[in-house]
Steps between C-alpha positions, in 0.01 A plus 500: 500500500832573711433820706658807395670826697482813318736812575427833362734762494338792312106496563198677742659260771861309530638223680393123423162351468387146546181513216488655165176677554632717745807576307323545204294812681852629593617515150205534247519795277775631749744716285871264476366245697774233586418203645583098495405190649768231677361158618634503839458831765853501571642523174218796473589609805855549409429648158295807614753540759769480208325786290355402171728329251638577213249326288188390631322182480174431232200651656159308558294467195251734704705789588404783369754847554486825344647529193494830325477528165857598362691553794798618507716296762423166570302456781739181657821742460325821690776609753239728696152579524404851594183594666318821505267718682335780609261630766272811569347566776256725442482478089636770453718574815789335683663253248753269502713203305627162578676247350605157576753287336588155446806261400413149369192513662531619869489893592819660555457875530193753618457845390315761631421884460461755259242653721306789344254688753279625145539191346280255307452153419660505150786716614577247782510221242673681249729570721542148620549398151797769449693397745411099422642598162813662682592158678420293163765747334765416761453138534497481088862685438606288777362212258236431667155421365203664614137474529222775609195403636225795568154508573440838314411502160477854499840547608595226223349639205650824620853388478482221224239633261364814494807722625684447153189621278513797780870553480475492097257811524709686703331398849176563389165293459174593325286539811679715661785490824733128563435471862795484697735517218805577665503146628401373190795656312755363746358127521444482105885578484606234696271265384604597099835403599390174643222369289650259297677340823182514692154332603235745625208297594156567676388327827174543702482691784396325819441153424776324679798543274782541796720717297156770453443427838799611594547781264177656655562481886824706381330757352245536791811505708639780313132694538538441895873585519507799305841420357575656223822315373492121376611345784579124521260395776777417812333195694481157408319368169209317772263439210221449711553747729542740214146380346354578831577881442232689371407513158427754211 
C-alpha cells in the first residue's frame, strides 16, 4: 500500500502527519475536525500551508469526528471556532475568563480578563461564554459562521436550556434564587438572537484539546493580571509557550 501524508487543519494538533494513527488521535471525536490525506509530503506540505480547501477530500473509512446530532451549521463550512473559559483561584475568590479563537483551524486571537476579586468558578465561565457569544454575534452579521466550544455544562444549560423556562416565569425557579442571573439574562439574549445560526458544543476540560488548553491559560492569566476588561492578549500566539503558563 502506497504511503500516505495526512494534513489536518482543524483538530487537538495541526500541521501534517506521516501515519494515520497519529492523525487519527488528533482528530477523533474532535468537534469540526478537518483533515485529508495527499500521497506525496509536498503536495501535503503545500496544502496545509494553503489553508483547507474548499471541499475536502473522502475521509478514511476509520475516522471517526464529532458529529452532533442536528447541528445547525455544517461543521466543514464553520468560519470560526470560539473557545471558552474560566478560572478561580480560590473557589470562590479571584476569577477570571479567557477565550481563544481560531480561523480554519489555526488560533488567531487571545482574550483575557473579566477579573472579579469575589468571583467564582461558574461566574468566570459564564462570563467567558458571554463574551464568546459577543464575538460569534459579530463574526455572524459579518456572515460569518460560528462555533462555541465550552467545557462548562453548567454555564451551557444556563444559557441554552434552562434560562428560557426561567425567563417564562418571570426570572424565577421553584427552588429558590438563579445564581448569577444578571449574566444569565445578558448571555441568553445574545444567544436567542443567534441560535438558529449557531453551534454550542461541549468539550472536556484538560485533556489536550489545544483550543481548551488555550482558553484556560487565558483565564488563569486574567486571575494573575487582575484585568478587568477583555483584553486581546498583546504578544505573539507561541502556542507552546502559552501552554507552559500556568493552568486553572
Amino acid at each position: 500500500m502506497a504511503k500516505k501524508f495526512y494534513v489536518v487543519w482543524a483538530g487537538r494538533k495541526t500541521g501534517v502527519f506521516t501515519d494515520w494513527a497519529t492523525t487519527h488521535q488528533h482528530v477523533d471525536k474532535f468537534p469540526g475536525a478537518r483533515f485529508k490525506s495527499f500521497p506525496s509530503h509536498a503536495e501535503a506540505d503545500q496544502a496545509f500551508r494553503a489553508g483547507r480547501p474548499a471541499s475536502v477530500g473522502t475521509r478514511p473509512a476509520t475516522a471517526r469526528v464529532n458529529n452532533p446530532a442536528r447541528p445547525k451549521v455544517p461543521t466543514a463550512t464553520v468560519g470560526l471556532q470560539i473557545y471558552c473559559d474560566g478560572a478561580c483561584e480560590p473557589n470562590p475568590g479571584n476569577a477570571g475568563s479567557g477565550i481563544a479563537v481560531y480561523r480554519d483551524g489555526t488560533p488567531v486571537q487571545l482574550w483575557y480578563g473579566l477579573y472579579n476579586p469575589n468571583g467564582t468558578n461558574n461566574t468566570a465561565e459564564l462570563n467567558a461564554l458571554h463574551h464568546a457569544l459577543l464575538i460569534a454575534e459579530t463574526a455572524i452579521v459579518a456572515g460569518q459562521t460560528a462555533q462555541i466550544l465550552c467545557d462548562s455544562t453548567y454555564a451551557i444549560n444556563c444559557i441554552s436550556k434552562w434560562a428560557a423556562g426561567w425567563e417564562a416565569k418571570g426570572w424565577r425557579k421553584a427552588g429558590g434564587e438563579i445564581k448569577n442571573l444578571s449574566i444569565i439574562q445578558a448571555a441568553h439574549a445574545v444567544y436567542g438572537r443567534l441560535e438558529s445560526q449557531l453551534q454550542l458544543i461541549h468539550v472536556s476540560a484538560h485533556v489536550g484539546t489545544e483550543g481548551n488548553e488555550l482558553a484556560d491559560r487565558m483565564a488563569m492569566f486574567a486571575v494573575e493580571s487582575g484585568s478587568e476588561d477583555l483584553r486581546p492578549y498583546g504578544e505573539e500566539i507561541d502556542i507552546k509557550a502559552i501552554l507552559r503558563m500556568r493552568r486553572g
